[in-house]
N, C-alpha and C positions, 0 to 999 in steps of 0.2 A: 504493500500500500504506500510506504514513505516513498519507492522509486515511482511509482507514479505520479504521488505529490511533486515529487520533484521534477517527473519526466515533463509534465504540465508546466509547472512554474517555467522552467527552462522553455521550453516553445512560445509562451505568455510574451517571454524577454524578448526575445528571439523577434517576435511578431512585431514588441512593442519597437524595439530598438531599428526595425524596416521599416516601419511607419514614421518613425517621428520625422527623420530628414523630408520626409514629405511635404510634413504641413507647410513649414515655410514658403518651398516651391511652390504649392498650391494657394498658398495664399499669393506669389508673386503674381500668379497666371491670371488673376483675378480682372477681369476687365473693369481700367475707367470709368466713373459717372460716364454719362452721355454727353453733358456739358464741356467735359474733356476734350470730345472726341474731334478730330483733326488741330489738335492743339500741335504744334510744331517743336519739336526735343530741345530747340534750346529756347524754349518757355518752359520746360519743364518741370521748374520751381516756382514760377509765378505763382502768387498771390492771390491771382485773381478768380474770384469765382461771385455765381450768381446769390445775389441778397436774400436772405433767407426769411420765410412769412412771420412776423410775430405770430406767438401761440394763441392769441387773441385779439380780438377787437382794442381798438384803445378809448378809455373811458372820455365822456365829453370832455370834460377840464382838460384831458392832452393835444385834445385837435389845435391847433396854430394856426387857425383861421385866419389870425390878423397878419398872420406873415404871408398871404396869397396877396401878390402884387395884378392886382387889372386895370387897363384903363382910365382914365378919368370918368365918373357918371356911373360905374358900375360898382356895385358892392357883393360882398360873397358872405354865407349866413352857413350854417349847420342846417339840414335837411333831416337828417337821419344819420344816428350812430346806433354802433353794437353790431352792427351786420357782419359778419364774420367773412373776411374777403369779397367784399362787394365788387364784382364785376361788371356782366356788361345786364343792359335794363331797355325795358317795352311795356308800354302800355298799354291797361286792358280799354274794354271797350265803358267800363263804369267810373274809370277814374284808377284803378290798381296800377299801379308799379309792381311788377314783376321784373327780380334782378337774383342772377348767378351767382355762382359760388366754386370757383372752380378745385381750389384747393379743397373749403371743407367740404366741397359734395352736394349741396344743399341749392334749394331754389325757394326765393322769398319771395311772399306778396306784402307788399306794403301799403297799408291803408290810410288816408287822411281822415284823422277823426276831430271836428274843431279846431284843427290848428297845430293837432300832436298825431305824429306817425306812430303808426300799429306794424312791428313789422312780426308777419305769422313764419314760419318754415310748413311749406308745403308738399316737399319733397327732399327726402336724404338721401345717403349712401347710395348717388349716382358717381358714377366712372367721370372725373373732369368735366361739369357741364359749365361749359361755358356761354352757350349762343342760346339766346330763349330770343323768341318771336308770335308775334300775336296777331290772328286773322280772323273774323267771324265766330268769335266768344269762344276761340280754342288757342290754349299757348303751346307752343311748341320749344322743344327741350333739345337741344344737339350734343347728345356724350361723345367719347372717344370714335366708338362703331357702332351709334344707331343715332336714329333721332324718332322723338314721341310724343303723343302730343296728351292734352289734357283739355277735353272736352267741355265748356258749361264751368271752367273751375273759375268763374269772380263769384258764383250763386252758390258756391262749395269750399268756398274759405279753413271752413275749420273741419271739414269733413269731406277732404280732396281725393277726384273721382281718380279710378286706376289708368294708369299713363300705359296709353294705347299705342304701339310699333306701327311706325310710317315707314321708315325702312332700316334694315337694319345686319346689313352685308355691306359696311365701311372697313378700311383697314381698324387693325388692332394696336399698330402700334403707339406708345406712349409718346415718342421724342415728339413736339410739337402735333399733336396726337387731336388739343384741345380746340372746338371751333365756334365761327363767329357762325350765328344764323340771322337772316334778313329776306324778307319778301322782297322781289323788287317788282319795277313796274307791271312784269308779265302774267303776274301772280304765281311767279315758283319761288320754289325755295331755293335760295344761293347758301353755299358755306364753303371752307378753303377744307382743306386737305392737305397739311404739310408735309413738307420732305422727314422723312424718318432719321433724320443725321443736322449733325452742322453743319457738315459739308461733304455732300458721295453722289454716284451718279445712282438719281432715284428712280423706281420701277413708275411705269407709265399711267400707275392707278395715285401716284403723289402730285406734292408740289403744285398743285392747280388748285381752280378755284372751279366749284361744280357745281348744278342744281339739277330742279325734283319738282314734280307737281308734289303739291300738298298730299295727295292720297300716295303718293311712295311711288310712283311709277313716270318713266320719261327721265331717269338719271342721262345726266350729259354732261362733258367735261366741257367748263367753257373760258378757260384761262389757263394757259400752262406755261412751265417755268416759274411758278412763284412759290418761292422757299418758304413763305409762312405768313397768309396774313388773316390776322383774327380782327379786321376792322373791314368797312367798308360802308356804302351810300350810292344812291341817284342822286345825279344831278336834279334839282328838281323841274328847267326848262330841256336840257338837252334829253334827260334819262338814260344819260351813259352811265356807266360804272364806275367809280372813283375808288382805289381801295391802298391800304396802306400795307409794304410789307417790309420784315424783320428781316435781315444781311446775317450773312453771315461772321462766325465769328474767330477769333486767333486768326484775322491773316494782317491785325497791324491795331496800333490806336486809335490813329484818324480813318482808317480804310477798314470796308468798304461801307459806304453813305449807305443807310435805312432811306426808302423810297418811298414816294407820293406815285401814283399810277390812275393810268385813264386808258382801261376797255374800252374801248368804244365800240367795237362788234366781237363777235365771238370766233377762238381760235389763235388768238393774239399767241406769242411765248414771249416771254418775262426777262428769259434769260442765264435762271439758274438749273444745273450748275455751271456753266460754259464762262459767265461771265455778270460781274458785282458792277454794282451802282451806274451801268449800260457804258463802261468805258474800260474795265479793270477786269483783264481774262482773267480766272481761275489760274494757277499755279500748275492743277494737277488738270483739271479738267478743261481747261480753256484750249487744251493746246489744237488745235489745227482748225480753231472758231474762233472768228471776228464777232464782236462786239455788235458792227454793225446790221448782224443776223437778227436782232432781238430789237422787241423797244423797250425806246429810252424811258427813263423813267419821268414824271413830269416835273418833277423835283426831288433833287438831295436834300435828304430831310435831316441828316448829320448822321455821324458813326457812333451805332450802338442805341441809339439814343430808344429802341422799342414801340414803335409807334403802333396805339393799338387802336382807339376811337377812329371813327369819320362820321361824320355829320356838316350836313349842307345845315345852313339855316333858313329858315322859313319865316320863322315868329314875324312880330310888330311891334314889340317892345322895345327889342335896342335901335337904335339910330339906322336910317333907312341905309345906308353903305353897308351896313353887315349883312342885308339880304342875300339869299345863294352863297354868300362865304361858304367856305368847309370850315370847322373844328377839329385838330387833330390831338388828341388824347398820348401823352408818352408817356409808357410806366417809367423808361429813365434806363440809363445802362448798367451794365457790372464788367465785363469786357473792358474797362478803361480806364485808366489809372486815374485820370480828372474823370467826373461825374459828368453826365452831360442827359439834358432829357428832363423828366420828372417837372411837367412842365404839362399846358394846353396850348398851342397853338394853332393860327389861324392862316387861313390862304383864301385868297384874294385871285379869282381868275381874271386874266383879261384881256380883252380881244386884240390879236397883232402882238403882244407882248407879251415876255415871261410872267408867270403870277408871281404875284407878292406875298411874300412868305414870313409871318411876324408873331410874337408873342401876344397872346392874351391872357394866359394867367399864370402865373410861376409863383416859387416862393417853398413851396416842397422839397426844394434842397436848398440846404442852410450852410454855406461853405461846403466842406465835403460829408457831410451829417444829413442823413435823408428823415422826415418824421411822415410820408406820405407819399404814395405813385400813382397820380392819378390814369383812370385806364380806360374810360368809355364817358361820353356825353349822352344828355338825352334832352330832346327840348319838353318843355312842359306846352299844358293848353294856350296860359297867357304868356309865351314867348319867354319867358325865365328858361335859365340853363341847366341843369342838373349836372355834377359834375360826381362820378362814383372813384372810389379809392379804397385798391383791394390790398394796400400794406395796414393803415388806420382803421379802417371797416366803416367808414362815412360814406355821406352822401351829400354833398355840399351844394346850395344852390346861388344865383350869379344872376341878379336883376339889373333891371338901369331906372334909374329915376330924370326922367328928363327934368 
């Protein structure tokens, strides 16, 4: 019995002592974040990585209201706080806000009740939903690989009806996985489909912008080459496409510029991977493509800077020039050693000439100290702005008093 014991213990050893040089190796093999990925060997210490969510919302007394710098005649107010990652937001047909949550998973409806917001959770523990959209008393939800909708739910606030498959054969993957949804004029559904990478050559189901009649059927790619964008808008006279997209990243500080774009019919390509901010080939993938294959973008909106809102304005509140403006929404970069972004800004198109491209509300980064990213617009009835910010969990709004 003891040479047993012993025969045992000795193979135990034996076993153990073959295994351990293992783990180390196995732990080498371990693939990079995603974030990482095409990061260049001699960055391979850098610092830099993306801003991590607080664990929470931040209580009202944190919000820094008074540090958002706008224009002369406008002022900016607390809308709603607590909302845990407040994303992107649409309106129901009774007055509801309905706004994302892409981090915690969640989909809010928020109520005006006298003058104080009710914000309810009507749906949790979805897959990234970022893009909600609202058409004839039904909201719609866009997770990673599906999108769904909720029929009747402003009459079912606190007893929200079960979220009905529109379609639901989108890729799986996570890397920029999250999407923007928007009806546009045709009445389909539009929403992007990212590239699965920072930077690779992606399979022909990525990297575009696609849409869906509302009942799931008539799927159609209708923008391609575009590495990621969770923003976008009609013009409200032309009804072209305007849509903002994210660059990629590690190929420099200043390079390559986040883009302003204009669909204007369908079929367009963007550009990526072949070639960054329509002048700047790819390293790896650019090689035996000109720049001049793609279109340009309709402005360099800066490097890194994340641009995720568009919104054309519409209202009658602010001062008649801001009509048809765009609002472009920037959570702000990580990619960059200087901070750049974490800002709203505003574009000005205009006929014969390049648009104007200018700040409208900054203040969200405080030297190199960020306390808010803001990330999507939304106009209200009486022409007021809403402005969401999914680092802080606010909802700030931005009137003008003539």
């Amino acid at each position: 019995m003891r040479r047993i014991i012993l025969a045992s213990l000795t193979a135990a050893l034996v076993i153990g002592l073959a295994l351990a040089p293992l783990a180390p190796a196995q732990q080498a093999q371990q693939p990079p974040p995603t974030w990482k990925q095409g990061q260049p060997a001699s960055m391979a210490d850098s610092m830099l990585a993306p801003i991590p969510q607080p664990p929470a919302p931040a209580a009202l007394g944190e919000l820094q209201v008074d540090k958002i710098k706008v224009p002369p005649g406008f002022k900016v107010s607390v809308w709603a706080s607590g909302i845990n990652n407040a994303r992107a937001m649409t309106w129901g047909d009774k007055g509801t806000l309905f706004v994302s949550s892409r981090v915690a998973g969640n989909v809010y409806a928020i109520v005006d009740k006298g003058g104080q917001r009710e914000v309810k959770v009507i749906a949790k523990g979805l897959n990234l939903p970022n893009g909600v959209a609202f058409k004839d008393g039904t909201l719609y939800i866009a997770e990673i690989s599906r999108i769904t909708k909720m029929p009747g739910i402003e009459g079912k606030l606190d007893n929200p009806p079960a979220m009905e498959v529109v379609y639901d054969i989108l890729p799986r993957d996570v890397p920029h996985g999250w999407k923007y949804l928007a009806f546009g004029p045709d009445g389909k559904l539009y929403f992007n489909i990212g590239a699965p990478c920072n930077i690779c050559m992606p399979p022909d189901t990525h990297a575009n912008i696609s849409r869906v009649n509302p009942d799931g059927t008539g799927f159609e790619y209708f923008a391609h080459g575009v590495r990621n964008s969770v923003g976008f808008d009609w013009h409200p006279v032309t009804k072209e496409l305007y849509f903002a997209t994210h660059a990629r990243d590690w190929l420099g500080e200043d390079v390559p510029s986040d883009r302003f774009d204009i669909a204007a019919k369908k079929g367009l390509h963007f550009g990526f991977p072949y070639c960054h901010q329509g002048d700047i080939p790819d390293p790896e993938f650019g090689k035996g493509r000109s720049c001049s294959e793609f279109a340009a973008p309709l402005i360099k909106t800066g490097p890194h800077v994340a641009g995720n809102g568009v919104e054309f304005y519409t209202g009658s509140m602010f001062p008649a020039e801001y009509k048809n403006r765009a609002f472009l929404a920037q959570r702000g970069s990580w990619n960059r050693t200087q901070k750049i972004g974490f800002r709203v800004m505003m574009v000005t198109l205009r006929t014969g000439d390049v648009p104007k491209y200018e700040p409208f509300a900054e203040g969200w980064l405080q030297g190199d100290k960020i306390w808010g990213r803001p990330v999507y617009t939304k106009q209200m009835k009486d022409g007021s702005l809403l402005i969401a910010d999914d680092y802080a969990g606010a909802i700030y709004r931005v009137t003008y008093q003539r």
